[in-house]
C-alpha positions in Angstrom: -15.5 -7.5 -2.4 -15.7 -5.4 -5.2 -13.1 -2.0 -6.5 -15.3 1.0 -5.6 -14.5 3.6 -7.6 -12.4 4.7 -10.9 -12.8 2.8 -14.1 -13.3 -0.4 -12.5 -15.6 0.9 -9.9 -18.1 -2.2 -8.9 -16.4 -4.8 -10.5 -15.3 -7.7 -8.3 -12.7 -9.0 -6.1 -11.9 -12.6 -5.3 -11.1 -13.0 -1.8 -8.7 -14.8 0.0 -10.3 -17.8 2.1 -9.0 -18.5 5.9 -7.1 -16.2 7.9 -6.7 -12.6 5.6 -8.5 -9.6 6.5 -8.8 -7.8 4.1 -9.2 -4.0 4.2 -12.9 -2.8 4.2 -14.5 -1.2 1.6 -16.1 1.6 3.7 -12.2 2.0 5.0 -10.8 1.9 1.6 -13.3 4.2 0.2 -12.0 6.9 3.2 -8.5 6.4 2.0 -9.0 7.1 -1.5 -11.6 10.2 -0.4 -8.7 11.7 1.8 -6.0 10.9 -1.4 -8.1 12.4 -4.1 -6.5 13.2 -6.9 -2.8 12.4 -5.7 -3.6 8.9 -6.5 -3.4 9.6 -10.7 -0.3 9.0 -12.5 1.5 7.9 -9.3 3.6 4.6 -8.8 2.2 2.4 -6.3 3.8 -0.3 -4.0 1.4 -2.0 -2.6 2.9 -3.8 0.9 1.2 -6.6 2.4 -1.2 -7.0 -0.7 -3.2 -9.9 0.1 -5.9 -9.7 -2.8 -4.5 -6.2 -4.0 -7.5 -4.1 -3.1 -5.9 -1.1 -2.4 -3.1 -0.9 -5.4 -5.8 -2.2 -8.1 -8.1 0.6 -6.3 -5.1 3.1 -7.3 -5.0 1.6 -10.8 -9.1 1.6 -11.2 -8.3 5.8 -10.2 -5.8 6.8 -12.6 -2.2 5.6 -11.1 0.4 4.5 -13.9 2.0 1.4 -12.3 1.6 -0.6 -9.0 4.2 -3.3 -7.3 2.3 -5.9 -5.2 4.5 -8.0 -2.4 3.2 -10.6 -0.7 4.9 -14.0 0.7 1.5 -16.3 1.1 0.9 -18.6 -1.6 -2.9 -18.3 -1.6 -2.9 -14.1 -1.7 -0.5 -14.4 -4.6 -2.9 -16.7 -6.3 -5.9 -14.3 -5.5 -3.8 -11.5 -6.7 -2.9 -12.7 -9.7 -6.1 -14.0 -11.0 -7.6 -10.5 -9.8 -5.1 -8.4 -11.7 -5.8 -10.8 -14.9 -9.9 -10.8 -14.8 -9.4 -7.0 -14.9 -6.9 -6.8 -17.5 -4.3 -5.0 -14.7 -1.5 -7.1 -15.4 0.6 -5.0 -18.0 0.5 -2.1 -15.4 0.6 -4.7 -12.4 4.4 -6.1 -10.7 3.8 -8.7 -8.9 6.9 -9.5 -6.1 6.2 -13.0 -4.5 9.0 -12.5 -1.4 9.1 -11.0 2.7 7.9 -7.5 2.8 11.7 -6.6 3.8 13.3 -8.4 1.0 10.7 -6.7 -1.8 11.9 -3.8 0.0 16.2 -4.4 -0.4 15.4 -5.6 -3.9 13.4 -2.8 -5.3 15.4 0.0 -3.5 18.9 -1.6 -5.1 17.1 -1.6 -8.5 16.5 2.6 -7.8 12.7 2.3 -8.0 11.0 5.1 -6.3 7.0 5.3 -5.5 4.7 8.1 -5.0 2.0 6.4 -3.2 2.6 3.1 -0.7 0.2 1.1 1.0 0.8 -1.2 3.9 -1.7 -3.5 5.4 0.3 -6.1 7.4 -1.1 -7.8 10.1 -2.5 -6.6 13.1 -0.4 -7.1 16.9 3.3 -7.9 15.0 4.7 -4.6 14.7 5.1 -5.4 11.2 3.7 -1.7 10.0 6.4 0.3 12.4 9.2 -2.0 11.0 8.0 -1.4 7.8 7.5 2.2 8.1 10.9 2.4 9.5 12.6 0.4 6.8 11.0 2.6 3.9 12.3 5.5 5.0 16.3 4.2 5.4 15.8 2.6 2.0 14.5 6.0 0.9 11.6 4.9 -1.2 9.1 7.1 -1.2 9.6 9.8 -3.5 9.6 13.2 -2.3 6.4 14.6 -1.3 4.7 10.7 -1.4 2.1 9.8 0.8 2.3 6.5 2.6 -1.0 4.6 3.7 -0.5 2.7 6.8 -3.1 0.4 8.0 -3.4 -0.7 11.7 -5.0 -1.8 14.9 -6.2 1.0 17.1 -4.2 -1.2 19.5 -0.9 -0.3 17.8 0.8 3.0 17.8 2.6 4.2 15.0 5.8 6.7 15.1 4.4 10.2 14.3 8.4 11.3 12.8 10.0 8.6 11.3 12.8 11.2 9.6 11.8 11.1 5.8 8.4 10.4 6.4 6.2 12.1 9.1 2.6 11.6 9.9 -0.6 13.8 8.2 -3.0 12.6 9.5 -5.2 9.4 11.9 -8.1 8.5 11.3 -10.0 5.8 13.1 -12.6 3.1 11.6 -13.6 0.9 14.4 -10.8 -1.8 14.9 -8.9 -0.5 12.3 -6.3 3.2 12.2 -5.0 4.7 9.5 -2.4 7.1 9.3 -1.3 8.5 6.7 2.3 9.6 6.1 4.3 12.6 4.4 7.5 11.4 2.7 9.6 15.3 2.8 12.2 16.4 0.9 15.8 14.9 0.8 18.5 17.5 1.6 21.7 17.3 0.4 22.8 15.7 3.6 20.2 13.2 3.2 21.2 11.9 0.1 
């Protein structure tokens, strides 16, 4: 596995042995060809990260911070010594809990991301109730996009309030949609 593009573009990945899949690269290289240059300057949450392909792929292309969260001992070890071998970790946040208790925790400290990524595993309906918690906890900023990895098995909301779907695309196995986080009215907020 390597980072394909950006300032890091070609350098490696460590994997995570046994049961991950990780996100392919002709997959990720779609996502960031879709995102282009909304991917600069933004804050990333990363959900789900496993090895952190796609928030260090954000960081390799210009994005100011990213938040990883993942619960499995071996990812977080993976994650951490990739964000160290490419000198990420000053930009890098690193949230070793549950998806849904990274969420509670960084939406009661105010934080706010322009660009999310969720990965979780295939056949749980994790990415729904994920999808679905993000937009009660309001943390996508306005007008953030919201990467959402899935089976082509699994159906995803197209109108989840705050955040409504872009755009599907299909890669084998794999689905991604991609979500528009709108404006908060006054009612909303």
């Amino acid at each position: 596995m390597r980072v394909i593009g950006g300032s890091l573009g070609g350098r490696p990945l460590a994997p995570v042995k046994g049961r991950m899949r990780p996100t392919a690269a002709k997959v990720r290289e779609a996502i960031f060809n879709i995102l282009g240059d909304r991917v600069a300057e933004a804050r990333v949450l990363d959900l789900f990260a496993g090895t952190g392909a796609l928030g260090i792929e954000a960081l390799s292309r210009g994005a100011e911070k990213a938040v990883f969260v993942d619960e499995d001992p071996a990812a977080l070890k993976v994650l951490r010594r990739n964000l160290e071998s490419l000198d990420l970790a000053e930009r890098a946040v690193v949230l070793p809990l549950p998806v849904n208790a990274a969420l509670k925790k960084l939406s009661a400290r105010g934080e706010r991301f322009g660009l999310i990524f969720l990965d979780p595993p295939y056949g749980k309906g994790a990415g729904e109730a994920t999808l679905k918690a993000l937009a009660a906890l309001r943390l996508p900023l306005p007008q953030a996009w919201v990467v959402a990895e899935h089976s082509r098995r699994e159906n995803l909301p197209e109108d989840l309030g705050q955040l409504r779907r872009h755009d599907l695309r299909r890669y084998g196995d794999t689905q991604v949609a991609f979500y528009l986080a709108a404006e908060l009215t006054e009612t909303q907020e």
